[in-house]
C-alpha positions, -999 to +999 in steps of 0.1 A: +283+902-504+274+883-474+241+886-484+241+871-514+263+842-501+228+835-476+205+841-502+218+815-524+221+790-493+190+795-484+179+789-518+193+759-522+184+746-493+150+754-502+154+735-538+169+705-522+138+705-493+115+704-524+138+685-543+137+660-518+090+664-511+084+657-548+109+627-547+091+611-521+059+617-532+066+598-568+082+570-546+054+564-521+029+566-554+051+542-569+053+518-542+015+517-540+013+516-576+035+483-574+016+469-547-015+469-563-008+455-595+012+428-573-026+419-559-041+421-592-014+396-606-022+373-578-060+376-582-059+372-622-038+344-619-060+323-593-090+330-619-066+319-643-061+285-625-098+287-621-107+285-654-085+256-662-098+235-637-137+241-653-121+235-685-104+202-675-139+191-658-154+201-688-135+178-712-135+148-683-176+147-685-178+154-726-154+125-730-173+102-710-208+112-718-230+087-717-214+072-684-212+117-668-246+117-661-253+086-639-211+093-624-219+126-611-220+132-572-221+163-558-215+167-522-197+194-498-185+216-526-169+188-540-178+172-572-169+134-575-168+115-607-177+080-594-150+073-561-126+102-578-127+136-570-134+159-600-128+193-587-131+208-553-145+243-538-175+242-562-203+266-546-232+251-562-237+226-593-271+218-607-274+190-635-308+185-656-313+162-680-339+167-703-346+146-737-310+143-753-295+172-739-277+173-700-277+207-691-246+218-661-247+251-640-213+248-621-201+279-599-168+273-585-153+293-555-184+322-561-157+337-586-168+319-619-199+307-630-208+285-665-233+263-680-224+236-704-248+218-731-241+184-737-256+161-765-264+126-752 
């Protein structure tokens, strides 16, 4: 009888060590789990903001066309529109005007590159 009594201690003891192994396993995995799709988050929304301020750039220079083309200044990763800045951290910006089209390469932070067409 005593026998059985440490048997089934000793089995659960056993169930509760491995009870305990698998738990923490699933919580470390989910804690990393958690962290990276906190850094994802952060990094889709900074691409995000991104992309708004090439869009609002975008509308500025299409809005004031004729007048973009002798406005635009780019100097130390910053583009100016006239005395204003226009948008900052811009990694490189190339403008070409050829016949009645301006043609703009922008890349801003080395995260998002585009090229607009505008009709003069």
């Amino acid at each position: 009888m005593k026998c059985k009594r440490k048997q089934k201690k000793a089995s659960s003891l056993f169930e509760l060590i491995l009870v305990i192994f698998v738990s923490s396993i699933v919580l470390i995995y989910t804690f990393v789990f958690t962290k990276e799709l906190y850094e994802t988050q952060i990094n889709n929304e900074k691409i995000a903001s991104l992309k708004i301020d090439l869009n609002s750039t975008k509308i500025i220079i299409g809005k004031n066309l004729p007048d973009s083309k002798n406005k635009l200044n780019y100097d130390g990763n910053t583009l100016f529109y006239g005395a204003n800045i226009l948008l900052k951290n811009v990694t490189s910006f190339t403008m070409q005007n050829s016949s009645n089209i301006l043609d703009i390469n922008i890349t801003l932070e080395n995260k998002i590159s585009q090229t607009w067409k505008f009709k003069l």
